[in-house]
Short mmCIF file of the C-alpha atoms (twelve columns), coordinates in Angstrom:
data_MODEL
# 
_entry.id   MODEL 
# 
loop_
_atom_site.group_PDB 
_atom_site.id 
_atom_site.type_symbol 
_atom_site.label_atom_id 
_atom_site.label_alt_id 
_atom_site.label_comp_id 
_atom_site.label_asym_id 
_atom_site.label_seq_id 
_atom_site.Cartn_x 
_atom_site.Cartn_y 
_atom_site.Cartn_z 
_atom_site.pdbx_PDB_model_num 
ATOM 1   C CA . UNK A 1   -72.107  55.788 -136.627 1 
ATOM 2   C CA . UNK A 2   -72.123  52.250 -137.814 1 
ATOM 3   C CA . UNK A 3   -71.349  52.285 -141.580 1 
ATOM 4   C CA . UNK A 4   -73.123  48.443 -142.133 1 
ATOM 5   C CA . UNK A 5   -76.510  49.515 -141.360 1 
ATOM 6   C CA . UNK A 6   -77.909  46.719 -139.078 1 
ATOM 7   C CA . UNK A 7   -82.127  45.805 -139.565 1 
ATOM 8   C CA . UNK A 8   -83.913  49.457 -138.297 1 
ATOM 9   C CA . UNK A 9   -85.587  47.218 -135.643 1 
ATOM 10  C CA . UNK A 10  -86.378  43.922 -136.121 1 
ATOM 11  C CA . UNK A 11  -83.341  41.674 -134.810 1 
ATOM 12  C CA . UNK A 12  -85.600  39.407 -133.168 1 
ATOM 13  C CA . UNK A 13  -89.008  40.281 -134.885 1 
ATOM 14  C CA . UNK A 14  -87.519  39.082 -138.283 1 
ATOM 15  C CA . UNK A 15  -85.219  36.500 -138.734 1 
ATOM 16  C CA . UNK A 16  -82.679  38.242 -141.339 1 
ATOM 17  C CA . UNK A 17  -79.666  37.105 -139.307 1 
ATOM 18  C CA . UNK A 18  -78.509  33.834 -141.556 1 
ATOM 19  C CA . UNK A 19  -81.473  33.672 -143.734 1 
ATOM 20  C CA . UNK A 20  -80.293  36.582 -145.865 1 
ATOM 21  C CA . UNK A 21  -77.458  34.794 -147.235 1 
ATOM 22  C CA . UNK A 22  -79.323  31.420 -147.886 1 
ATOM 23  C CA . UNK A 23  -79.078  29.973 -151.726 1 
ATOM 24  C CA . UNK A 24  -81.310  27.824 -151.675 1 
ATOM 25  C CA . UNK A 25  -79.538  24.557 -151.969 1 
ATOM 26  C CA . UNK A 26  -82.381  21.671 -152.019 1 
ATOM 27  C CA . UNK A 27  -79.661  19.641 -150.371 1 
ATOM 28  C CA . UNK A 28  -79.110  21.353 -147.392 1 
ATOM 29  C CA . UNK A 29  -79.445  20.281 -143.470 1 
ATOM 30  C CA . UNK A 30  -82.847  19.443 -142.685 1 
ATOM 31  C CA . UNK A 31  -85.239  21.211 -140.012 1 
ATOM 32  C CA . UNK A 32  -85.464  18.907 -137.104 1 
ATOM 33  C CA . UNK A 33  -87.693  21.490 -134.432 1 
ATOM 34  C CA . UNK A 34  -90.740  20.375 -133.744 1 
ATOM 35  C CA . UNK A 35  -93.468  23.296 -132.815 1 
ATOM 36  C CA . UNK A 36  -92.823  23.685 -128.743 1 
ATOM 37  C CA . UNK A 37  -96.233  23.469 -126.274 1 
ATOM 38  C CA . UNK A 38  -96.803  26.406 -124.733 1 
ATOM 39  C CA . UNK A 39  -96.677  26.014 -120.602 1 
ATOM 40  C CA . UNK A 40  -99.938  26.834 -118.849 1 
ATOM 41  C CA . UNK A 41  -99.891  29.967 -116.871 1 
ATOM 42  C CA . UNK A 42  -98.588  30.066 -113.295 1 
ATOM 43  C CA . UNK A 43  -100.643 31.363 -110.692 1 
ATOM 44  C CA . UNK A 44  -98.919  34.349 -108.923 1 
ATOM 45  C CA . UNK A 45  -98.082  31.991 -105.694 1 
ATOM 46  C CA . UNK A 46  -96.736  29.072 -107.887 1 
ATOM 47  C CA . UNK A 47  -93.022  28.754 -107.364 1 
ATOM 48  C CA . UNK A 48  -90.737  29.522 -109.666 1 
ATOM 49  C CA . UNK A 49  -87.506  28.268 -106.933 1 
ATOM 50  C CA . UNK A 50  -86.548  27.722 -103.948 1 
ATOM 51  C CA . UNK A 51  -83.519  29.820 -102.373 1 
ATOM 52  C CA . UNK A 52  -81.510  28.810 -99.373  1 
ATOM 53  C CA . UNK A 53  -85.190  27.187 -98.231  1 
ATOM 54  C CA . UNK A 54  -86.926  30.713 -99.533  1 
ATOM 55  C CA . UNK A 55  -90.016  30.725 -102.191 1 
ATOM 56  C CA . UNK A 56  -89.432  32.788 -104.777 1 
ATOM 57  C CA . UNK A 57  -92.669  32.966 -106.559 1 
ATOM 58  C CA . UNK A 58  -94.229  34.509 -109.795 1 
ATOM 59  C CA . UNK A 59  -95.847  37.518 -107.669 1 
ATOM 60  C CA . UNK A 60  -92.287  38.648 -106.817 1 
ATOM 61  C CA . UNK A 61  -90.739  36.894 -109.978 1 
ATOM 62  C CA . UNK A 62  -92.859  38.189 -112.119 1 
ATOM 63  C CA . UNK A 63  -92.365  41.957 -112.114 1 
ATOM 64  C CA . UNK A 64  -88.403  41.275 -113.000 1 
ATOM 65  C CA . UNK A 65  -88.727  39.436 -115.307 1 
ATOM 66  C CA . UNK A 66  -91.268  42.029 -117.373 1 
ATOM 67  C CA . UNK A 67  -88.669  44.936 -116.276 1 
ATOM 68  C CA . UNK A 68  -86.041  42.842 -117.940 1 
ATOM 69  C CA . UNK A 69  -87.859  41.198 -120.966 1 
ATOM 70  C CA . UNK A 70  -91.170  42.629 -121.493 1 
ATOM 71  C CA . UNK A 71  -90.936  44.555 -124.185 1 
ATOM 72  C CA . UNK A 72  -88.975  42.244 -126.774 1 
ATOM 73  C CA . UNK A 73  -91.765  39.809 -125.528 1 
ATOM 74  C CA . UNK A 74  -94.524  41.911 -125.973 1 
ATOM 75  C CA . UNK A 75  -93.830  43.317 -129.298 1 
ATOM 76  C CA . UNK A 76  -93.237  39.665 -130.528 1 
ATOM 77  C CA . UNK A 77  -96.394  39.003 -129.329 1 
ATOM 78  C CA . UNK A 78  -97.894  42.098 -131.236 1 
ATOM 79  C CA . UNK A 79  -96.546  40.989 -134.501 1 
ATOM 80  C CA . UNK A 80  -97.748  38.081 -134.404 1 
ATOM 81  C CA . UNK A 81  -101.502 38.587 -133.637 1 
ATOM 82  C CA . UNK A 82  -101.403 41.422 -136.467 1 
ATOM 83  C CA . UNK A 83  -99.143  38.923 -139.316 1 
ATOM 84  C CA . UNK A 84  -102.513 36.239 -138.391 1 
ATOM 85  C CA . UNK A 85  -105.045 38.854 -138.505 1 
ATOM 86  C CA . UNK A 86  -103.312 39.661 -141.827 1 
ATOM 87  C CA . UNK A 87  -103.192 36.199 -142.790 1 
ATOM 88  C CA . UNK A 88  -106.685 35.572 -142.447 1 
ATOM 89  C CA . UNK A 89  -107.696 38.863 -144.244 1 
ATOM 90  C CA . UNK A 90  -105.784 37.397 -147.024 1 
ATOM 91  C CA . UNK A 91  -106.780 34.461 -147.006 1 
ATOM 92  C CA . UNK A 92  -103.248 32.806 -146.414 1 
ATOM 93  C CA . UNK A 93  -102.645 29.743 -144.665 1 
ATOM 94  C CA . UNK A 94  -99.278  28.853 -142.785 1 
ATOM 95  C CA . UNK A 95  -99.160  25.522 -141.774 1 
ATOM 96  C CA . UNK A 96  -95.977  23.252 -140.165 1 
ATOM 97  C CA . UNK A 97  -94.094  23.170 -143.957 1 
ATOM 98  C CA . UNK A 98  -93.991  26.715 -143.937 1 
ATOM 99  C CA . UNK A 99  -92.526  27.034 -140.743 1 
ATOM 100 C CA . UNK A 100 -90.256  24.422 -141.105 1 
ATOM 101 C CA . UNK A 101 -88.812  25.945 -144.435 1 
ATOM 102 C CA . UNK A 102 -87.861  29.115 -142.483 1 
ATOM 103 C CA . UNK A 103 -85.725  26.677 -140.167 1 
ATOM 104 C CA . UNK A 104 -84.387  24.902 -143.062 1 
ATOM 105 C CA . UNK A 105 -83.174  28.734 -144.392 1 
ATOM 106 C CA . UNK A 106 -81.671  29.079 -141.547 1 
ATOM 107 C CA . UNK A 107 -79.798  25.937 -141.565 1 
ATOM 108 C CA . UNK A 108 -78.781  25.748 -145.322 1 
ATOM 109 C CA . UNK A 109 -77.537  29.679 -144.824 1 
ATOM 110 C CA . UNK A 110 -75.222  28.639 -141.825 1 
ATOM 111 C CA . UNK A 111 -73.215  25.371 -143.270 1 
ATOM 112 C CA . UNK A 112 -74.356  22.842 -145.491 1 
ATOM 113 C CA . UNK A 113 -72.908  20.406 -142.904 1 
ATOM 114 C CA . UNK A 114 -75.831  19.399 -141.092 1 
ATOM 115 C CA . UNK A 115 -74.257  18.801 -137.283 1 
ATOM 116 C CA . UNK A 116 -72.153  21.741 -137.843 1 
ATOM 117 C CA . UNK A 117 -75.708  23.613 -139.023 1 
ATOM 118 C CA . UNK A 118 -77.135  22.737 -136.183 1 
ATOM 119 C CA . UNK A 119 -74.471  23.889 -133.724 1 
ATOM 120 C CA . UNK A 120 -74.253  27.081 -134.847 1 
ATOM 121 C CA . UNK A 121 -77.819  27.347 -135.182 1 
ATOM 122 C CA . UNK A 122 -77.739  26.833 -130.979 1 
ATOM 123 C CA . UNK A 123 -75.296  29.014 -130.873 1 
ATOM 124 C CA . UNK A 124 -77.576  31.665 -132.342 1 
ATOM 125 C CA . UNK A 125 -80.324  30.862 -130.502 1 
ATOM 126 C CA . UNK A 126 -78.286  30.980 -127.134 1 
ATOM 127 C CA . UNK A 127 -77.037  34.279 -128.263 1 
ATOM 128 C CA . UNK A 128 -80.309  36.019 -128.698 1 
ATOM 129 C CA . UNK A 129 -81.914  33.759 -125.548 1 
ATOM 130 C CA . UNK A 130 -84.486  32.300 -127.738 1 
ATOM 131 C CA . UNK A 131 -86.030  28.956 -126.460 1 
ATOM 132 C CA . UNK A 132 -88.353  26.376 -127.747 1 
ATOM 133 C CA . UNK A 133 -91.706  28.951 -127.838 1 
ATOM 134 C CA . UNK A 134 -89.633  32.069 -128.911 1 
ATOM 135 C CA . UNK A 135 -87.811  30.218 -131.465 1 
ATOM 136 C CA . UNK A 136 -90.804  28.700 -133.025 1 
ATOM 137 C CA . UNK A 137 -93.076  31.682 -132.527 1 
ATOM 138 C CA . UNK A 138 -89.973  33.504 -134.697 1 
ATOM 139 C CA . UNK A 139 -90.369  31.037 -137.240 1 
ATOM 140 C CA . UNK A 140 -93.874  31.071 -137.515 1 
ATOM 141 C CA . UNK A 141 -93.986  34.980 -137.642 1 
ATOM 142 C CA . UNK A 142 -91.229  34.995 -140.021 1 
ATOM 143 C CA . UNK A 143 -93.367  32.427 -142.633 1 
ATOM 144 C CA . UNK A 144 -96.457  34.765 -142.366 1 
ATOM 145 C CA . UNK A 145 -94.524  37.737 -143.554 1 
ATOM 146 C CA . UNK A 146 -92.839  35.726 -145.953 1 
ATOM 147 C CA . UNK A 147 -96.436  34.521 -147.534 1 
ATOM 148 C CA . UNK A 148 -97.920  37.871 -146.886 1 
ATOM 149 C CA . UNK A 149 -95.012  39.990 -148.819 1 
ATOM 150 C CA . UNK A 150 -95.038  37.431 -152.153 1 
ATOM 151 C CA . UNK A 151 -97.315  38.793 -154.060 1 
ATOM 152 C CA . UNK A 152 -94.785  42.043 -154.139 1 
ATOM 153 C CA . UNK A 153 -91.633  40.092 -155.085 1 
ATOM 154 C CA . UNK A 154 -90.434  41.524 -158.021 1 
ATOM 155 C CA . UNK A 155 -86.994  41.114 -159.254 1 
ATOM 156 C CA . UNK A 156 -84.984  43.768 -161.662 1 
ATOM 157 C CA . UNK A 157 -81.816  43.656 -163.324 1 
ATOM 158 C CA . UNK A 158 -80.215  45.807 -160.830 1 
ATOM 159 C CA . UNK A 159 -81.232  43.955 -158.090 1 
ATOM 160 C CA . UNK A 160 -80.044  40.415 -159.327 1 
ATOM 161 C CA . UNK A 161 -76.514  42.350 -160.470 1 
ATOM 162 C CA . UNK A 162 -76.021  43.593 -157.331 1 
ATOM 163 C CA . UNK A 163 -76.512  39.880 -156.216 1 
ATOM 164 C CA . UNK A 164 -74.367  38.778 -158.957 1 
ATOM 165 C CA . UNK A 165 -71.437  41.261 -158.201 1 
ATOM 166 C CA . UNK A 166 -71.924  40.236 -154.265 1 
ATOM 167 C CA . UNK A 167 -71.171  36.521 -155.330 1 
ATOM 168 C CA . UNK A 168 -68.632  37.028 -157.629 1 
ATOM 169 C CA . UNK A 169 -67.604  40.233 -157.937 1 
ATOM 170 C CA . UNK A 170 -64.152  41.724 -156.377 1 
ATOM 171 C CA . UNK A 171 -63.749  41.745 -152.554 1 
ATOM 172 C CA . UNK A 172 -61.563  44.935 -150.621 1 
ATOM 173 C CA . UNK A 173 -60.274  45.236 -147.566 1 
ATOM 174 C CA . UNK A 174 -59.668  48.232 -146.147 1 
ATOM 175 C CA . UNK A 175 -59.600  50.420 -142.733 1 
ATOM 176 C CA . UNK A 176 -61.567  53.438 -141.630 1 
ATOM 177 C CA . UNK A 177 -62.127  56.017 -139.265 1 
ATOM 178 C CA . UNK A 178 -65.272  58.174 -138.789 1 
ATOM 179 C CA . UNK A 179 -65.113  61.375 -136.646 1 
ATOM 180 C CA . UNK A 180 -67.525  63.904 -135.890 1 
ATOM 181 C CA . UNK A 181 -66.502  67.164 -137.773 1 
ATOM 182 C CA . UNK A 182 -64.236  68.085 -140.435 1 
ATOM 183 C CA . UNK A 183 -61.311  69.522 -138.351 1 
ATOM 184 C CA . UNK A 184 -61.096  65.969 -136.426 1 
ATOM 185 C CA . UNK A 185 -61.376  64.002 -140.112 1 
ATOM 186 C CA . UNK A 186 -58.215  66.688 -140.546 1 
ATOM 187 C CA . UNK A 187 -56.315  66.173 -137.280 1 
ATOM 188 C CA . UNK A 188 -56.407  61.824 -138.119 1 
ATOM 189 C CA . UNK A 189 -55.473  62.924 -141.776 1 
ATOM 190 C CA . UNK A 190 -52.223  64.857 -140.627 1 
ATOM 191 C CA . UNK A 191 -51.555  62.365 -138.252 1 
ATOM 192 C CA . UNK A 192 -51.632  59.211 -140.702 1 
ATOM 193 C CA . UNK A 193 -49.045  61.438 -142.957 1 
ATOM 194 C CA . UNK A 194 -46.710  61.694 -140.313 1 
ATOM 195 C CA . UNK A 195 -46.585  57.907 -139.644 1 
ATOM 196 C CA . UNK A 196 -49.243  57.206 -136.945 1 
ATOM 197 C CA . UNK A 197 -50.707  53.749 -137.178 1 
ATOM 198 C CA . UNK A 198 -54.265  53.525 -138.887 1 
ATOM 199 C CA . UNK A 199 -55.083  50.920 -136.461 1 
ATOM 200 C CA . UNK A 200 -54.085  52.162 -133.273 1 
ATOM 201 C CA . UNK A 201 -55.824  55.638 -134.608 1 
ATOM 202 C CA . UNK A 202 -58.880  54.013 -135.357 1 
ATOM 203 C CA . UNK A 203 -59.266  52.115 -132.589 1 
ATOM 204 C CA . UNK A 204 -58.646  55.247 -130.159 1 
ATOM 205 C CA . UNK A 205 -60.823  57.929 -132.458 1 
ATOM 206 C CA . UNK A 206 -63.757  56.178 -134.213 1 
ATOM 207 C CA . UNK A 207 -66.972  56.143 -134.245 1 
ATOM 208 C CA . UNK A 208 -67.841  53.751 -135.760 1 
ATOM 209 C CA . UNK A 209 -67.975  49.852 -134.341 1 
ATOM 210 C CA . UNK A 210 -65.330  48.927 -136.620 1 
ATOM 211 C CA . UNK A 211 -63.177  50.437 -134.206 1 
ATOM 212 C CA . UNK A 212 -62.027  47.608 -131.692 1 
ATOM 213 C CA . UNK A 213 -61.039  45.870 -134.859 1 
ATOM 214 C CA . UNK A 214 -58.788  48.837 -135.755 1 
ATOM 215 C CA . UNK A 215 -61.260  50.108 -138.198 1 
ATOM 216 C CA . UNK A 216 -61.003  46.895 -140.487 1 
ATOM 217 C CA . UNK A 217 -63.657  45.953 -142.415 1 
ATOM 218 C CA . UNK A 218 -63.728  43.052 -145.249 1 
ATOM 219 C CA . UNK A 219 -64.969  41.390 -148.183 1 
ATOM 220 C CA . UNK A 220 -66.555  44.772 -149.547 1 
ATOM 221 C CA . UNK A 221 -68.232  44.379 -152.810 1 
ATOM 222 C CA . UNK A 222 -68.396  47.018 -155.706 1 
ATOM 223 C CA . UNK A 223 -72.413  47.323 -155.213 1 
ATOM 224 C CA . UNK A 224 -72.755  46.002 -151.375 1 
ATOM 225 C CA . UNK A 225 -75.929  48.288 -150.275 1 
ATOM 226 C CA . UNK A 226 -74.965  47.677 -146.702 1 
ATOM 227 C CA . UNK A 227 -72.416  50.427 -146.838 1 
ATOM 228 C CA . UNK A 228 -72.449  54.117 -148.283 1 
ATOM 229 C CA . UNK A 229 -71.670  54.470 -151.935 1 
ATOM 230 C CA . UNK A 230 -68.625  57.237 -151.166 1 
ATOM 231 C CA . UNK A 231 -67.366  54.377 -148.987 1 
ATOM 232 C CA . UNK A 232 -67.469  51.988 -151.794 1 
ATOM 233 C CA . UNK A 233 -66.372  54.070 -154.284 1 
ATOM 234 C CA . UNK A 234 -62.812  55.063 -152.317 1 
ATOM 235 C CA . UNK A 235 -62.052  52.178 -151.258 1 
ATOM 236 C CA . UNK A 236 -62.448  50.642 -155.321 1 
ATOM 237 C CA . UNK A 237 -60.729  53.778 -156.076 1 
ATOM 238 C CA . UNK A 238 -57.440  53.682 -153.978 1 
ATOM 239 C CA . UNK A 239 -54.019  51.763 -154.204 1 
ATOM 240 C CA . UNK A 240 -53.133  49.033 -151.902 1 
ATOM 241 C CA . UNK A 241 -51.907  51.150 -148.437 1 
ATOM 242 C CA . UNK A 242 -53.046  54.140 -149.773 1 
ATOM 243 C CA . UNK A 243 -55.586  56.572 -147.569 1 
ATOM 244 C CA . UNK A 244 -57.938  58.715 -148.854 1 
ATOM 245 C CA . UNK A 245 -58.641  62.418 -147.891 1 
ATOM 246 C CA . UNK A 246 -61.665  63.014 -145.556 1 
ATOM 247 C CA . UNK A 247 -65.171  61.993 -147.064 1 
ATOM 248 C CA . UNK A 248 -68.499  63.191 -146.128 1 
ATOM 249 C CA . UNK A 249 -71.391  60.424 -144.792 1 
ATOM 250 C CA . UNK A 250 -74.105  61.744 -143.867 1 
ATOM 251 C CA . UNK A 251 -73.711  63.935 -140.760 1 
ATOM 252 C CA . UNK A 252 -69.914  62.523 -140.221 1 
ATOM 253 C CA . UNK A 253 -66.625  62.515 -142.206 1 
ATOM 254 C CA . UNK A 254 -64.786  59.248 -142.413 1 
ATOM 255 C CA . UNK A 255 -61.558  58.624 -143.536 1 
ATOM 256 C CA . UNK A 256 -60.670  55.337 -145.886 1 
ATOM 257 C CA . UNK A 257 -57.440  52.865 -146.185 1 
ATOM 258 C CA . UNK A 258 -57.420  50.080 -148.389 1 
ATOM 259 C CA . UNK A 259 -55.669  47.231 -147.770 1 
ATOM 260 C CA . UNK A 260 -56.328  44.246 -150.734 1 
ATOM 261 C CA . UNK A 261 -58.473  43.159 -153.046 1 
ATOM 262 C CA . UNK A 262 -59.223  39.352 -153.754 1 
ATOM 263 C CA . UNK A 263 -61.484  37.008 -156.293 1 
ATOM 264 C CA . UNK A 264 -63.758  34.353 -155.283 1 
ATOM 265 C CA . UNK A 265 -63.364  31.115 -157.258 1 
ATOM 266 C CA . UNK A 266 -64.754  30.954 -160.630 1 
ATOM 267 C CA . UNK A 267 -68.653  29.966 -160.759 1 
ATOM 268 C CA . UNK A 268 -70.477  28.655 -163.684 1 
ATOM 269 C CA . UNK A 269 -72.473  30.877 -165.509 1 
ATOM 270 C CA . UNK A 270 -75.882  29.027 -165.088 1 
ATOM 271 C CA . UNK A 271 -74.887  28.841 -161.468 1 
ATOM 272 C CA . UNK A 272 -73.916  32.164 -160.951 1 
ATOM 273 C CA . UNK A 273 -77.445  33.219 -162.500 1 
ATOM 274 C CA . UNK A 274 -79.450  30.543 -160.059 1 
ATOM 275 C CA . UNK A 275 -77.604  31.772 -157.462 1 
ATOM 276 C CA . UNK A 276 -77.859  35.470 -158.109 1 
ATOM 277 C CA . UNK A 277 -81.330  34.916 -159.042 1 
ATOM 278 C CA . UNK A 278 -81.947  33.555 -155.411 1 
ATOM 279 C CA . UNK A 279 -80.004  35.929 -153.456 1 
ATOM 280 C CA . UNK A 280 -82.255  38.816 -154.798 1 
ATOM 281 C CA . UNK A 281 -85.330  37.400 -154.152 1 
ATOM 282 C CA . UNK A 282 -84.399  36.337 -150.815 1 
ATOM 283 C CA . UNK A 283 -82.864  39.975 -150.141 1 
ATOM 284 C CA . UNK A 284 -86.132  41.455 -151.668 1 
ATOM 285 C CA . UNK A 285 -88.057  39.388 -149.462 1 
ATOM 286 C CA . UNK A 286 -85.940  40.081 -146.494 1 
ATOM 287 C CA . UNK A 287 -87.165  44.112 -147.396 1 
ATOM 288 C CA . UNK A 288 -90.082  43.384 -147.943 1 
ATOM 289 C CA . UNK A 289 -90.936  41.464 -144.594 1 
ATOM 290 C CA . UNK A 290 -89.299  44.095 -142.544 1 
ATOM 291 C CA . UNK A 291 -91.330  47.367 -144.100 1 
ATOM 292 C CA . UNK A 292 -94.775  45.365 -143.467 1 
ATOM 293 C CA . UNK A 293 -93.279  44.046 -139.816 1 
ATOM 294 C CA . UNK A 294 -92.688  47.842 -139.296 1 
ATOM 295 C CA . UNK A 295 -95.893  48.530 -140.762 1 
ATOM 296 C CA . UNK A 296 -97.784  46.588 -138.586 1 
ATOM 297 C CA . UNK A 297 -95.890  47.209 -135.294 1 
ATOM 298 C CA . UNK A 298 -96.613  51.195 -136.343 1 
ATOM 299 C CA . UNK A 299 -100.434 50.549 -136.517 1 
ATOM 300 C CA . UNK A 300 -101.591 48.702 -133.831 1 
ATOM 301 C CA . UNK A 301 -103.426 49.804 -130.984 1 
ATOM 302 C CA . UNK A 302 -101.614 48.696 -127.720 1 
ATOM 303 C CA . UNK A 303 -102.681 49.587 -124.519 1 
ATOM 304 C CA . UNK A 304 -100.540 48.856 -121.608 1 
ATOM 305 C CA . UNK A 305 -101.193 48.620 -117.965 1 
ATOM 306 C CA . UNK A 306 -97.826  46.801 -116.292 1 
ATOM 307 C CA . UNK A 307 -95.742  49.190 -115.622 1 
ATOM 308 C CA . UNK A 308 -92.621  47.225 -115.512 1 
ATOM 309 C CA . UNK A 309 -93.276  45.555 -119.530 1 
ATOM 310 C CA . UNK A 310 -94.379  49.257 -120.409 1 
ATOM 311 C CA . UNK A 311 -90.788  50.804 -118.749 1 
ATOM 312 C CA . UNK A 312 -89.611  48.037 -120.707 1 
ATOM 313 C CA . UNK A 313 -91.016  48.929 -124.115 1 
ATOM 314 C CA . UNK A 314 -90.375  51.881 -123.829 1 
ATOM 315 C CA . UNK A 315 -86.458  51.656 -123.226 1 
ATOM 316 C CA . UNK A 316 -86.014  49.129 -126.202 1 
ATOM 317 C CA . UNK A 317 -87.931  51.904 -128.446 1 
ATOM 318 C CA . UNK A 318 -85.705  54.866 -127.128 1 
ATOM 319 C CA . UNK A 319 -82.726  52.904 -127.073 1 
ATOM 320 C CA . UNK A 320 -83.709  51.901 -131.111 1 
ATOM 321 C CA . UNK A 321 -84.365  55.223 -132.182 1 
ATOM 322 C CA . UNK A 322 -80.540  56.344 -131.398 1 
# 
């Protein structure tokens, strides 16, 4: 269980990584990619090395490389022929601006230093082993669901409190532990009562990929939709160092410490409202674009007829669905 609910399945169909948290600052790093040429196909006896004085060439490259790769390729490749099928049904045009404002997201959301922008922005990319044509495909994919989900942008006073409260509302830290069943949730309970250390506990017994970090989580707002309410609501609810008793989410029981509570620095009101304002759309948006990039991957027709991409596919999917 992993109570920060990561995109269903889109990591690397929809850029929500450091765009989510963008606020739109006008004076932010500037996009410097230009769109990459795409390589003309290799025949299967091109070379792709030369080992020890031994070809290896596409017809024995090849198949590895779809085994290892093929699937995260080929759905990319699916989205994007359905978002400009889409586009063109809607009569929406995404030129080099467009694309180059979803960099410049990027970039503003990860420093408003521009060198150190663009650093971590390589990072990123080396990360997620996106090059020059995956990098700029993402972009372009990411600024057709962007102008295809616009139109549905609609902003409520929930919505831009929830923003509000995640800019400058109170922040917790706390711990937590998530077993399977009720008598484990028990067992940790007793255990914490008679002095055993929350960390080492949750490190050894959770479930949940907070664990290696001893079950620490931070900066939890009052109204942060990535984690359950009963989370939210016992960790607002308890003393510093105090533990709560065993709380049901969804099919597990988790157990809660909290550890401190801090302020961010005081914002200007108008600020606070641009800001908030911003944050919701963009978090609407982000929604939006990944229900119609789920939408779209759900409804194509895809035939496939290498075996390796399709054994490919096929494990992302499973491995997705857990």
């Amino acid at each position: 269980m992993i109570i920060m609910k990561p995109s269903p399945s889109l990591a690397a169909l929809v850029m929500l990584c450091a765009a989510a948290i963008v606020v739109g600052c006008a004076s932010g790093p500037a996009a410097t990619s230009a769109p990459a040429a795409a390589s003309t196909p290799a025949p299967a006896s091109a070379p792709v090395a030369v080992i020890d004085g031994r070809v290896l060439d596409w017809r024995a490259f090849g198949p590895l490389v779809a085994e290892a790769s093929g699937g995260p390729v080929l759905e990319e490749v699916l989205l994007e022929w359905r978002c400009e099928s889409e586009c063109t049904k809607a009569g929406v045009a995404v030129g080099t601006e467009l694309v180059l404002a979803e960099e410049r997201r990027v970039l503003e959301s990860l420093d408003q230093d521009p060198e150190r922008a663009m650093r971590l922005l390589q990072s990123l990319k080396a990360r997620q082993g996106l090059g020059p044509l995956r990098w700029q495909a993402l972009l372009r994919r990411n600024a057709m669901l962007r102008a295809l989900v616009a139109k549905d942008i609609v902003l409520d006073d929930a919505v831009i409190e929830q923003a509000r409260d995640a800019l400058a509302g109170a922040r917790r830290d706390g711990r937590l532990i998530v077993v399977t069943d009720l008598v484990a949730a028990e067992r940790v309970r007793v255990a914490l009562r008679e002095g055993a250390s929350f960390p080492e506990l949750a490190a050894r017994e959770s479930l949940d990929s907070s664990a290696p970090r001893g079950g620490l989580v931070t900066g939890v707002t009052r109204r942060d939709a990535a984690y359950p309410s009963s989370f939210r609501e016992a960790l607002f609810t308890l003393a510093p160092n105090a533990i709560s008793d065993p709380l049901l989410v969804e099919d597990r029981f988790m157990i809660v410490q909290m550890l401190s509570e801090s302020l961010p620095p005081a914002m200007d009101a108008a600020e606070l409202d641009r800001r908030a304002r911003e944050r919701a759309r963009i978090a609407q948006e982000r929604a939006a674009m990944e229900r119609l990039a789920d939408r779209l991957l759900r409804t194509t027709a895809l035939s496939i007829f290498d075996e390796a991409a399709k054994s490919s596919l096929d494990r992302m999917r499973t491995e997705r669905a857990r």
